[in-house]
C-alpha positions as CSV (number, residue, x, y, z in Angstrom):
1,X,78.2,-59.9,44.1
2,X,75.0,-58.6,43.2
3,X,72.8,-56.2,44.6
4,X,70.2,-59.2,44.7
5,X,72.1,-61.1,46.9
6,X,73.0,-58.6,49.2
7,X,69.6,-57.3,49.6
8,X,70.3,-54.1,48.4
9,X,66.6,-51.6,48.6
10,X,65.3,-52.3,44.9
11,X,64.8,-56.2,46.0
12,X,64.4,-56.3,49.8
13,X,61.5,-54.8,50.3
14,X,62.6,-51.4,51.9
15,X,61.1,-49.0,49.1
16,X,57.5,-49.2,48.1
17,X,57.2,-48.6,44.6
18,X,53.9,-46.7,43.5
19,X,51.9,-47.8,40.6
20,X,50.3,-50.8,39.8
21,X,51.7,-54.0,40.9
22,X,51.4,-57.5,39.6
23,X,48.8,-58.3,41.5
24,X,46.1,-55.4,40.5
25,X,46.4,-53.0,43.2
26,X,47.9,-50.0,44.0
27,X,51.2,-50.0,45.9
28,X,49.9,-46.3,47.6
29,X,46.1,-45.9,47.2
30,X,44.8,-43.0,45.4
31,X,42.9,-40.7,47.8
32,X,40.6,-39.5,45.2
33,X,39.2,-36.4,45.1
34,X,38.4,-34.6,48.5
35,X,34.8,-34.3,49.6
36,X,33.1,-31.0,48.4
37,X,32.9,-28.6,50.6
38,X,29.3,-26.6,50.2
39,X,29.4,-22.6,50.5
40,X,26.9,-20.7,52.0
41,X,25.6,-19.6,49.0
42,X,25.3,-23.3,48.1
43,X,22.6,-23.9,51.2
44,X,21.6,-20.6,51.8
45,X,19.9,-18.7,48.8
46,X,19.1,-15.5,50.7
47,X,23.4,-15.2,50.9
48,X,23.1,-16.4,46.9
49,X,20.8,-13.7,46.3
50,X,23.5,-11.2,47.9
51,X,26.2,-12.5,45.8
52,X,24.6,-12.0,43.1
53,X,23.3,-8.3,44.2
54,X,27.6,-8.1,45.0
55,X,28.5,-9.1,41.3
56,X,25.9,-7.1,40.0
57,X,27.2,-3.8,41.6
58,X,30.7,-4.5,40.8
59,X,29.9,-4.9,37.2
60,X,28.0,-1.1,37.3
61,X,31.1,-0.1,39.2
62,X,32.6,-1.0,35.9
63,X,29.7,0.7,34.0
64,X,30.6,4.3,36.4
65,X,34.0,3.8,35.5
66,X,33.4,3.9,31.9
67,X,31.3,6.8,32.3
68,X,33.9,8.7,34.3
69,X,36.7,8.0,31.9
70,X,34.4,9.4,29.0
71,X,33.5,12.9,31.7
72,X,36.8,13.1,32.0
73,X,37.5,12.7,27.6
74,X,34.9,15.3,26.9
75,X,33.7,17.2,29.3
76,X,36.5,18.3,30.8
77,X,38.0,19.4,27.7
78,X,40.8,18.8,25.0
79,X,44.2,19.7,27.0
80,X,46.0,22.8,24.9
81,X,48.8,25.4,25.2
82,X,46.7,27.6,26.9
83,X,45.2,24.6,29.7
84,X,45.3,25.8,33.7
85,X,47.3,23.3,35.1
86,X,44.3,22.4,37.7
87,X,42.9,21.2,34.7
88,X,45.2,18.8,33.3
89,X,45.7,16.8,36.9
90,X,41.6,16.9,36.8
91,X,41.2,15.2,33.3
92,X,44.0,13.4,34.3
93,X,42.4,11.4,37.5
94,X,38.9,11.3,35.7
95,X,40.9,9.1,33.2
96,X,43.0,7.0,35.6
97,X,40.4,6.5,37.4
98,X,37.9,5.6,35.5
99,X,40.0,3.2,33.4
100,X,41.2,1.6,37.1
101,X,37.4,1.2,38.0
102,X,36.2,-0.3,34.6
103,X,38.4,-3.1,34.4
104,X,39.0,-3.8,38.1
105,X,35.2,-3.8,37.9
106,X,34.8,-6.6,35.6
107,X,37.8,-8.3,36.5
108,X,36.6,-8.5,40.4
109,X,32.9,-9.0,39.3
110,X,33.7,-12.4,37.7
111,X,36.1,-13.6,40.1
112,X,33.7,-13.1,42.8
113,X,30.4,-14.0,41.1
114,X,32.7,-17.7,39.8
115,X,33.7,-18.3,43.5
116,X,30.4,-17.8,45.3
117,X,27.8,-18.5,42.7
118,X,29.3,-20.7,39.9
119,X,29.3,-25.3,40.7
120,X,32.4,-25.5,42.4
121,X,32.3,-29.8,42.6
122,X,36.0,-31.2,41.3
123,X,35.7,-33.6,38.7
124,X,38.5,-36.0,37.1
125,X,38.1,-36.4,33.3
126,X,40.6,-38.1,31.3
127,X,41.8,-36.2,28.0
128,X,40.7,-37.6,25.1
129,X,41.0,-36.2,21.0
130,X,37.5,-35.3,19.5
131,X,37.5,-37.0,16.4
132,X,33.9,-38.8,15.9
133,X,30.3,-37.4,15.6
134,X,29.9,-38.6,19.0
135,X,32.9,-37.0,20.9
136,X,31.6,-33.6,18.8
137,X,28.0,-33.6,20.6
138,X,29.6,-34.4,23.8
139,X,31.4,-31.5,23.5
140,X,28.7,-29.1,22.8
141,X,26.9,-30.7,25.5
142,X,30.0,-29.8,27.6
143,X,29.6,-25.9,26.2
144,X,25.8,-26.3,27.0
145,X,26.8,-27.3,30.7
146,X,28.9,-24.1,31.3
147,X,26.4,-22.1,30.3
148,X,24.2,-23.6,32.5
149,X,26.5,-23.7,35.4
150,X,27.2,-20.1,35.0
151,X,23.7,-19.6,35.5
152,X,23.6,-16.6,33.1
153,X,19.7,-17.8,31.8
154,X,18.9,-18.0,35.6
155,X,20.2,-14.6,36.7
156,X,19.4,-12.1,34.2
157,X,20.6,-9.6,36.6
158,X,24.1,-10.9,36.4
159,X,23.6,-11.0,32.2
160,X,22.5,-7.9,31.8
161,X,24.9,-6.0,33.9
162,X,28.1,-8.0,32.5
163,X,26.9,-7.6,29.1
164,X,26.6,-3.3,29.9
165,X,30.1,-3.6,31.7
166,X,31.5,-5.5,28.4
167,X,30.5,-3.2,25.7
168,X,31.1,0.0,27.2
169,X,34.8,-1.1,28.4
170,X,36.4,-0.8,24.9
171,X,35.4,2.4,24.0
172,X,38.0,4.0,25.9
173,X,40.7,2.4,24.3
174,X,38.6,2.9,21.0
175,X,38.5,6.7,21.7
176,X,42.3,6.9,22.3
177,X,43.3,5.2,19.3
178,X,41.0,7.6,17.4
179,X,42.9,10.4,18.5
180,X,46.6,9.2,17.2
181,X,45.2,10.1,13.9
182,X,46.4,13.5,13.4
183,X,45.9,14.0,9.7
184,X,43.2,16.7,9.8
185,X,45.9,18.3,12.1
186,X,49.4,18.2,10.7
187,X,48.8,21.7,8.1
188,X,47.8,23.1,11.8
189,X,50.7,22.2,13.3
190,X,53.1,23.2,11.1
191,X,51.9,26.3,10.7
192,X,52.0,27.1,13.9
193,X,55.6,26.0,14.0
194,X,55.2,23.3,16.2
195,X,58.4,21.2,16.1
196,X,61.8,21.9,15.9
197,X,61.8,26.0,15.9
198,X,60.0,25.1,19.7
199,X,63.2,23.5,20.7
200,X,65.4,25.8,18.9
201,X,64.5,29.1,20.9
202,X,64.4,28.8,25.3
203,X,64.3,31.5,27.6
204,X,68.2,31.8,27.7
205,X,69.6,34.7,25.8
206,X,72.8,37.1,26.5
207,X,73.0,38.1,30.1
208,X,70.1,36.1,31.9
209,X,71.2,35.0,35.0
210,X,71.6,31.0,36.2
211,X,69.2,30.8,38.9
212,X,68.7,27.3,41.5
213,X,65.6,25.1,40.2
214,X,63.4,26.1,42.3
215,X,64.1,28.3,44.6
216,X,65.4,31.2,41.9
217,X,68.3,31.9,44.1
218,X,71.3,33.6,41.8
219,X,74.4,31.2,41.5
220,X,78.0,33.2,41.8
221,X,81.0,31.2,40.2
222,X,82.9,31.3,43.6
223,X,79.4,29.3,44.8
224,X,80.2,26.1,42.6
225,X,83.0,24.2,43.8
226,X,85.0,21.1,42.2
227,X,82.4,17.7,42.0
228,X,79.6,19.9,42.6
229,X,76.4,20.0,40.7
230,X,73.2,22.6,40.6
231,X,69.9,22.2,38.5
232,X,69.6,25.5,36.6
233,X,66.5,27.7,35.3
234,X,67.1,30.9,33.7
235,X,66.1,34.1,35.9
236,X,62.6,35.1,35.1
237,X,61.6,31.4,34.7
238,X,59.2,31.4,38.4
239,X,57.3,34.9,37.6
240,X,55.4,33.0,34.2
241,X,51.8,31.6,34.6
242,X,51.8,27.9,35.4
243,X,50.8,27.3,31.7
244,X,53.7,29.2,30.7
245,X,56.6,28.7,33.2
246,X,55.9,24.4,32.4
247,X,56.4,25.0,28.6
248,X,59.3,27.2,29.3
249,X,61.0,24.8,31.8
250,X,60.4,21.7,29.9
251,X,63.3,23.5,27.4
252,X,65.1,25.9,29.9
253,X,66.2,23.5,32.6
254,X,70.8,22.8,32.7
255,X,72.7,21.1,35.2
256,X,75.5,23.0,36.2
257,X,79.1,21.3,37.4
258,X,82.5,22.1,37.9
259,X,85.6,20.4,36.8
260,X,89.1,20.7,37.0
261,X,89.9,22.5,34.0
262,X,92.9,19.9,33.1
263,X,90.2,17.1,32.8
264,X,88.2,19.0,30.1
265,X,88.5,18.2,26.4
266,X,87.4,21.6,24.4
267,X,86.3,22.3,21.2
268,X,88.1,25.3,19.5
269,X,84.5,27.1,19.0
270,X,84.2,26.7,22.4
271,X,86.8,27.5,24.6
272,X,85.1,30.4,26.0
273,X,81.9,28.8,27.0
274,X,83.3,28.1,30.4
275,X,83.8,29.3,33.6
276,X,87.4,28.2,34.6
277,X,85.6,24.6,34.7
278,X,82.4,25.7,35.2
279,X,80.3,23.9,32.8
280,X,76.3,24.2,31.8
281,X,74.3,21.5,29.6
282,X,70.5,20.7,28.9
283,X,68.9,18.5,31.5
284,X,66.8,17.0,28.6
285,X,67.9,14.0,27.2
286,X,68.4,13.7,23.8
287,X,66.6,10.5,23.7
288,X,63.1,10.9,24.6
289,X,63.1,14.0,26.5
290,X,63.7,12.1,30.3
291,X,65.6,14.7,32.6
292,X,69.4,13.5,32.8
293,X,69.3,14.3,36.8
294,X,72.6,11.3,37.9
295,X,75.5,12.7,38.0
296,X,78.6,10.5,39.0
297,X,81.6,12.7,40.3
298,X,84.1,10.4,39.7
299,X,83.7,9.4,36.2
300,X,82.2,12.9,35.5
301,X,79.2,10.8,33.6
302,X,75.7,11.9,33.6
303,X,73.0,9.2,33.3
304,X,69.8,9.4,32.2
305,X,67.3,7.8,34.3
306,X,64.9,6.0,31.9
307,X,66.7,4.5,29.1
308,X,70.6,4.7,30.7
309,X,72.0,6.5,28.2
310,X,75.3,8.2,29.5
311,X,77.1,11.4,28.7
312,X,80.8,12.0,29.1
313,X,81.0,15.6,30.6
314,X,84.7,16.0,30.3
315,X,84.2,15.4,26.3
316,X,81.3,17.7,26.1
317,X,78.5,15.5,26.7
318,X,79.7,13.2,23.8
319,X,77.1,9.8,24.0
320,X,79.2,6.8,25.4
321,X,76.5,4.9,25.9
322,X,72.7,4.0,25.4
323,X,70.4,4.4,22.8
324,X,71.1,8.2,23.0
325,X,72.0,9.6,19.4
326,X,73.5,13.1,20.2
327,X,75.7,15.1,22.8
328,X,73.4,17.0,25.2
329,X,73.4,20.8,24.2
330,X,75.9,23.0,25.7
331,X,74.7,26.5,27.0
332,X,77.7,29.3,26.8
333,X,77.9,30.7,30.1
334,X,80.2,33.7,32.0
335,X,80.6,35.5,34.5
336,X,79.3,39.7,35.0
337,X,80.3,42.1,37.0
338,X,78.8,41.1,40.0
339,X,80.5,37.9,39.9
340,X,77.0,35.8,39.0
341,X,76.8,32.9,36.1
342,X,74.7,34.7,33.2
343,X,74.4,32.9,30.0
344,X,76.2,34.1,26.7
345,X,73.1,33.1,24.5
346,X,70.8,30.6,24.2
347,X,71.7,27.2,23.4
348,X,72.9,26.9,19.7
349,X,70.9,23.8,19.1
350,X,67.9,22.0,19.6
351,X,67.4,20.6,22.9
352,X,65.5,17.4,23.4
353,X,64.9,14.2,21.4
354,X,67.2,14.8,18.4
355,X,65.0,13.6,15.4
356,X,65.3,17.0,14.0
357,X,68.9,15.3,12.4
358,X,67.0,13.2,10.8
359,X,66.2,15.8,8.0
């Protein structure tokens, strides 16, 4: 039988269907748009006055920011080998800060001045193509009424302080990208070496002690036990000015772990660069210089932290996965008299990002 018959929902009245029905009217009336709701700044225009006073210092805010990331550009100074670290973190927060401040500036200033100052009445419009003459004019006298409801000819305060806040925010970015050109520089760079001799040459060299980052503490081979793992300077490393002792650690720093000798696969060239197990390798990535700091015991992988490339330790640090494109560097280590780790020599590679293969 049908559902008709049987007075199923669709035909006995049960379900209200919405839209319009036969007769004209809607089955559930349309509530319309809900009375507007006037601000204080709407009645009051001592509290419109204030708003406008708010947006106005929220857009210099933006102008101060601007200024302070320029102080911090040029005054402070161009950042070089030679820079006191007090320095650096100085131009450092200028910049951050005054970036934060100039956009935050704007970006609150017009949010604020839009919900206190700006018509906030709803209106329903149905969407229509502009095609004619007609429809064109209507829509620059739409244009016309935004302007007018943003009341930028009425508050020149508001104008003038947006329009400051608005060209001075780009330069900045228009200052930075003027300083990725370094064509007038490159000759002066590679005379002074600056590439991949740096990475070529640490602190390491025959006899220098492993030493705990950062306490300085010697390390003695009976100290490092089976799964465990140490983060290396050379000796010497902690008595360099702050300049000096960053560069130098940026290059210097190995993590040092011991494995069961069994599990080790060895090169022939390097069967001596161990400790019965005891293994060093660069901390630095060969990525893009992120410290490889994650060491798993149990699959004897390191991980680097920023980009996940991983590092087989048991096959010399051979990539197994991630956009790494070379083993991490091995540093020969042994043992003196006393019983301490010293390195045999410095590492017989580049450490770091390995575009120097590239050549």
């Amino acid at each position: 039988m049908s559902e008709q018959s049987h007075g199923g929902p669709e035909h006995s009245g049960a379900v209200e269907h919405a839209g319009v029905e036969e007769s004209g009217k809607y089955a559930i009336d349309n509530p319309g748009i809900p009375p507007h709701r006037p601000r204080l700044a709407d009645e009051d225009p001592r509290a419109a006055k204030r708003a406008e006073r708010q947006v106005a210092v929220l857009f210099g805010i933006s102008i101060i920011g601007t200024v302070l990331f320029f102080v911090g550009y040029f005054v402070v100074g161009q950042i070089g080998p030679d820079t006191e670290i007090g320095t650096v973190r100085l131009q450092n927060m200028l910049l951050g800060l005054g970036t934060a401040f100039s956009m935050l500036g704007i970006g609150v200033g017009i949010v604020h001045w839009a919900k206190t100052l700006m018509p906030d009445h709803e209106v329903s419009e149905a969407r229509h193509e502009v095609r004619t003459e007609e429809d064109r004019r209507v829509a620059v006298g739409m244009i016309d009424d935004i302007v007018e409801e943003s009341q930028l000819k009425r508050r020149p305060l508001l104008r003038n302080t947006l329009i400051g806040a608005v060209a001075l925010a780009p330069l900045p970015a228009i200052a930075l990208f003027r300083d990725l050109d370094d064509s007038d520089n490159r000759s002066e760079l590679a005379a002074e070496n600056f590439g991949v001799e740096r990475l070529s040459h640490t602190m390491w060299d025959s006899g220098v002690r492993l030493v705990r980052d950062p306490t300085g503490t010697p390390i003695k081979a009976s100290d490092v036990t089976v799964g465990s793992a140490f983060h290396v300077i050379p000796e010497g490393l902690n008595e360099l000015p702050p300049t000096e002792h960053l560069n130098q650690k940026a290059k210097a720093v190995v993590l040092l772990m011991r494995l069961d000798p069994q599990d080790l696969q060895i090169s022939p060239e390097r069967e001596d660069w161990n400790v019965d197990g005891i293994v060093a390798y660069s901390k630095i990535c060969t990525h893009v210089g992120c410290p490889v700091a994650l060491y798993e015991q149990h699959t004897h992988h390191l991980l680097c932290p920023c980009h996940q490339s991983t590092f087989d330790l048991t096959q010399e640090c051979k990539v197994i996965f991630g956009p790494a494109g070379h083993a991490l560097p091995q540093l020969p280590i042994t043992v003196n008299e006393e019983g301490f780790l010293v390195a045999q020599s410095d590492f017989h590679e580049p450490v770091g990002p390995a575009y120097w293969e590239r050549g």
